[in-house]
C-alpha positions as CSV (number, residue, x, y, z in Angstrom):
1,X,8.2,-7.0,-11.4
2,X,6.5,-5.6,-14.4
3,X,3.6,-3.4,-14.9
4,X,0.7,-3.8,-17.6
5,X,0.2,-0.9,-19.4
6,X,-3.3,0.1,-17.8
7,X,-1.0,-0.7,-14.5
8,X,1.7,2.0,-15.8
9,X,-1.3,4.5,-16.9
10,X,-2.4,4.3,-12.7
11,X,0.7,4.9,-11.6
12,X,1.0,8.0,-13.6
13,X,-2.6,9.2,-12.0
14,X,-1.2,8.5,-8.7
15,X,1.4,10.8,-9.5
16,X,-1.0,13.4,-10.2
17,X,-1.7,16.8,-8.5
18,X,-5.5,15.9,-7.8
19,X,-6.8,15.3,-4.5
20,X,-8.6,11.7,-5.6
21,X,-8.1,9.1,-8.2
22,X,-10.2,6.4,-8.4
23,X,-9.0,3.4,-10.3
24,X,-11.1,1.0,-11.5
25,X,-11.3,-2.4,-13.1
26,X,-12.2,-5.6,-12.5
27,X,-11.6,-8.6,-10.1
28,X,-7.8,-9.4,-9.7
29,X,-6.7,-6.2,-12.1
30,X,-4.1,-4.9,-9.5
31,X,-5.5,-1.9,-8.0
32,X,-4.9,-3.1,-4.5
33,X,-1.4,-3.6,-5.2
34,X,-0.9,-0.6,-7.5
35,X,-2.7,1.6,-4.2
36,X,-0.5,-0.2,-1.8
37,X,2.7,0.5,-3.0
38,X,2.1,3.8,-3.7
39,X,1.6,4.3,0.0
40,X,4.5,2.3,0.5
41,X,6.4,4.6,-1.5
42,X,5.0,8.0,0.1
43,X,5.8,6.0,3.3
44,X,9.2,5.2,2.8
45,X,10.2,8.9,1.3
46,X,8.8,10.8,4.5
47,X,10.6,9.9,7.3
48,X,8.0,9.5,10.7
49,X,4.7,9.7,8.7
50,X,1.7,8.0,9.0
51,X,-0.1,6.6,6.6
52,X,-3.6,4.4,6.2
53,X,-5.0,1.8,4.0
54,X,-9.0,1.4,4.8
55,X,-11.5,-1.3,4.1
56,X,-14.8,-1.3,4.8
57,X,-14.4,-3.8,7.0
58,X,-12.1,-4.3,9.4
59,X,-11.2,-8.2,8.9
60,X,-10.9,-7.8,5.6
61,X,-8.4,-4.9,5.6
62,X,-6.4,-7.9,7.9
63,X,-7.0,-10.6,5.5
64,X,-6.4,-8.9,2.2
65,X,-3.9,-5.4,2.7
66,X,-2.2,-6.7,5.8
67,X,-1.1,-10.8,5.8
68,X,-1.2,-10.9,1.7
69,X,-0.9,-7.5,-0.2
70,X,1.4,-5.2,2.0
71,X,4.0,-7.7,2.6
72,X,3.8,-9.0,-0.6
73,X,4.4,-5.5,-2.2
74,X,7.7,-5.0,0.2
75,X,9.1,-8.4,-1.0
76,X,8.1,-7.6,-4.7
77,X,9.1,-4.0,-5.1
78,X,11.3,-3.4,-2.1
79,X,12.8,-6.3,-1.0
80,X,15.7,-4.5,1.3
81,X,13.0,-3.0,3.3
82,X,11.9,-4.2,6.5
83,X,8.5,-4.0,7.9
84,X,7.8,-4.4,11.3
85,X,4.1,-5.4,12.5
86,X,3.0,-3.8,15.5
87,X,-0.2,-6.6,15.3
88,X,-1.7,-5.5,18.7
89,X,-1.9,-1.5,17.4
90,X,-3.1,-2.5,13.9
91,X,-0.2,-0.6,11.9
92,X,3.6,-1.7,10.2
93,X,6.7,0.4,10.9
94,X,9.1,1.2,8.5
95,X,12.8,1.7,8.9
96,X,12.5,5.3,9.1
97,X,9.9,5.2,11.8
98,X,6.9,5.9,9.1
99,X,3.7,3.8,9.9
100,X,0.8,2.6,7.6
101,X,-2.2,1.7,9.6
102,X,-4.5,-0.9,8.2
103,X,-8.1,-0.5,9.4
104,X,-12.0,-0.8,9.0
């Protein structure tokens, strides 16, 4: 999968040392997805972490990050990874036991 160059230009502020980054743009511009996988990633690297992806509502955190972005990130940018939904709890496990809770 390939990155736009405003898409690369995120990335590298999520890489930052600061505290908070807010990305903007507009409808459909991939700041979900950029946001997600970089949890993802921070996920994946520290084994038993937990992690969190918030909404302000909570049906819309489970309609949008948890049935179509998060699992759609995994099979796009880490398709050897397994996620396991713990549906009931609200979160997914990772191989390495890390969690990222999806809530509102």
């Amino acid at each position: 999968m390939e990155l736009t160059a405003k898409q690369l230009e995120a990335n590298v502020l999520l890489a930052g040392p600061q505290r908070h980054t807010n990305l903007v743009g507009g409808a459909r511009s991939g700041k979900t997805f950029l946001l997600t996988r970089a949890v993802a990633t921070r996920a994946m690297r520290a084994e038993r972490s937990r992690h969190a992806i918030l909404r302000f509502r909570a049906n819309a955190a489970r309609s949008s990050i948890a049935l179509d972005t998060l699992p759609k990130v995994m099979r796009l940018c880490f398709p050897g990874i397994k996620l396991t939904e713990h549906r009931q709890d609200g979160f997914y496990e990772l191989p390495n036991h890390s969690q990222i809770w999806i809530a509102g």
